[in-house]
N, C-alpha and C positions, 0 to 999 in steps of 0.2 A: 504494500500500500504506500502510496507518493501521501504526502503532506504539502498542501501550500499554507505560505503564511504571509499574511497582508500586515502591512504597516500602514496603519488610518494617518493621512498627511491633511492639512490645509496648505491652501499658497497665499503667503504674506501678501496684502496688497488687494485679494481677489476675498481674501475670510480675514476675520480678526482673528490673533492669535498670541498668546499667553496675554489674557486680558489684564489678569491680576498682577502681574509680573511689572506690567507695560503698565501700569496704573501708580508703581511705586518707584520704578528706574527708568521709565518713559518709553515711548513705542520703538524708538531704533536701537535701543542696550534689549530691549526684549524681543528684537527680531533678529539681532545676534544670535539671545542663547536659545533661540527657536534654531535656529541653522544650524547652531552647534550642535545639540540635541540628535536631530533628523541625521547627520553625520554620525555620530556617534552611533546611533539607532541601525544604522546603513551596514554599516562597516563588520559590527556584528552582525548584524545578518549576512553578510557576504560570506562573511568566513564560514557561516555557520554551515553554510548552503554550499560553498564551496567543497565541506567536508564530508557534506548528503548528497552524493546527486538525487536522491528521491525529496531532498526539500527544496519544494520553490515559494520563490519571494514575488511579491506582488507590492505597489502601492496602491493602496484604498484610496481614490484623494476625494474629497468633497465637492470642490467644483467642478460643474457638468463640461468644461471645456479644462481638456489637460494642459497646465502650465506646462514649457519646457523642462523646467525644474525635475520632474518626473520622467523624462522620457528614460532614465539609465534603468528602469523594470519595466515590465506589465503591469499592466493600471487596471485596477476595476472601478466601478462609480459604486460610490456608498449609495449616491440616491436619495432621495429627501427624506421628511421627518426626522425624528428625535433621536439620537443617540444609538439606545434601545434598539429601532427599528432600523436601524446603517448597520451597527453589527448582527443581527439578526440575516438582511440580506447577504451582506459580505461572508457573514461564516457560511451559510447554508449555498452558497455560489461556491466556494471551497470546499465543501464536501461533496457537492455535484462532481466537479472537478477531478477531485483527487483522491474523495475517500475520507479526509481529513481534512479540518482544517484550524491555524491557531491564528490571531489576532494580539497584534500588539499596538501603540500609539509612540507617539515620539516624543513621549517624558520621561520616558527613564533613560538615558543615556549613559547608565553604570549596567544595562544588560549583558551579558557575557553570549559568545556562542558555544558555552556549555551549556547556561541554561537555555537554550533556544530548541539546542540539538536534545537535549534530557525531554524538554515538553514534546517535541516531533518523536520522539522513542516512546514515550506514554499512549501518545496519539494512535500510535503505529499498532494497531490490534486488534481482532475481530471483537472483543467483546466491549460494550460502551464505555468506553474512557473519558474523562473531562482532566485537562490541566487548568492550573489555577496560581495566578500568580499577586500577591495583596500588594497592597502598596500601604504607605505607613501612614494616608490621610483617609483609611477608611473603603477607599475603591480597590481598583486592580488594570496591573497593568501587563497582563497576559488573561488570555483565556482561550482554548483549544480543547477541539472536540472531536469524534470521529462519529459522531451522529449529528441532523439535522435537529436541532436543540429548539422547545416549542416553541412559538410568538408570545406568548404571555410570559413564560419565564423572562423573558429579553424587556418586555414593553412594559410588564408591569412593578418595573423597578426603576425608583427615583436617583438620577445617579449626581455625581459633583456632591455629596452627601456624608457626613463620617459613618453612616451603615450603610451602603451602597453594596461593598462586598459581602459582607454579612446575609443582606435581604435577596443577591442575586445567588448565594449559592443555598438559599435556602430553597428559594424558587426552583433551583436546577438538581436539587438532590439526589431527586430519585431517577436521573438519566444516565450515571451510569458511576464508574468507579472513579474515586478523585485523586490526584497528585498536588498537594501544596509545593510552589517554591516558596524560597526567602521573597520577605517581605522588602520590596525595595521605595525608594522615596522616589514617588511623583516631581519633577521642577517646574510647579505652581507659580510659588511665592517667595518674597525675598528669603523668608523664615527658613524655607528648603535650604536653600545653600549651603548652609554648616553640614547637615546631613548628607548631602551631596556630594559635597567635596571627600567627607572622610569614606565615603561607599567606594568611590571612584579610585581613592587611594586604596584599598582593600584588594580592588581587583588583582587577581594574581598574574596577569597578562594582560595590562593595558593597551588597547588599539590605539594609534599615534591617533583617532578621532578624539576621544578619552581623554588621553593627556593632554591632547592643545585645547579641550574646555577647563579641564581641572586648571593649567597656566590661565585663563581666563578668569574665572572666578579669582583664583588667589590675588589677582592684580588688578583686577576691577575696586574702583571704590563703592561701588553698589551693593560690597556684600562683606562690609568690611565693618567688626564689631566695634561701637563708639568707645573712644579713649575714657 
């Protein structure tokens, strides 16, 4: 069984993007560390997929007209409405596909392509599997399935939420067996960045995407604790 895996992108310029972020260090310091992110987010996937030939990568992007920005994968369109119902379409378009399929977003850029490759090995199975991956403001930033996972489990969960994760795997419990990863930190909010930084340093194999946000952060005055 192949796995794809999409990474949910917006394009600067055409969506808004880390709103809360750009609310506290202004829209062009938060359209950096959107870029840096989505690099970082890339790069592990490259390698990851590189190491699978039965994993592929996909960008999910939001808007109906693909920026260039995207053109280096296969693009699928999330599609309108809510959250909920873009993941919902995109996973179940990956399991048409391929059999499988996992979902990730472009906030955690301390992802590794161990954990990438570990949720695509989960995935990889005839009996129902779910990967599951929390993030430390309550949501999650992985999820991957090798079944078409119902529309209510998806839609009737309020997300951006500190139970998000909580209410969505409650919804999905009984579809099949689960895999926890480490909990990693979403990059939100200014408040992230200490956490961020010290995740990133943790990695045992840092991708040069990785280290040139970590040098960012550390030299930024935007995230730099008052004297």
């Amino acid at each position: 069984m192949s796995v794809g895996l999409a990474i949910f992108v917006k394009t600067p310029g055409l969506s808004p993007v880390k709103t809360r972020l750009a609310a506290a260090i202004g829209p062009d310091a938060a359209e950096i560390a959107y870029w840096s992110c989505v690099a970082a987010v890339v790069e592990s996937v490259t390698i990851a997929c590189d190491a699978d030939a039965d994993l592929h990568p996909y960008f999910a992007v939001a808007e109906a007209e693909v920026a260039p920005a995207w053109q280096g994968l296969p693009t699928l369109a999330q599609g309108e409405g809510g959250l909920g119902a873009r993941m919902a379409r995109v996973h179940a378009d990956l399991v048409t596909r391929h059999g499988a399929g996992v979902l990730i977003g472009a906030d955690a850029p301390q992802v590794t392509p161990a954990l990438l490759r570990q949720a695509a090995a989960w995935a990889r199975s005839p009996e129902p599997r779910i990967a599951f991956g929390p993030a430390q403001d309550g949501g999650f930033w992985l999820i991957g399935a090798n079944r078409v996972l119902p529309d209510a489990g998806w839609l009737g969960v309020a997300y951006s939420r500190a139970d998000t994760g909580e209410r969505f795997r409650l919804a999905m419990s009984a579809h099949g067996h689960w895999l926890d990863l480490p909990t990693l930190t979403d990059f939100d909010r200014v408040e992230d960045a200490t956490q961020l930084a010290a995740e990133l340093a943790s990695v045992p194999a840092a991708t040069e995407s990785q280290a040139r946000l970590a040098r960012w952060l550390a030299r930024s005055g935007h995230f730099r604790s008052p004297a």
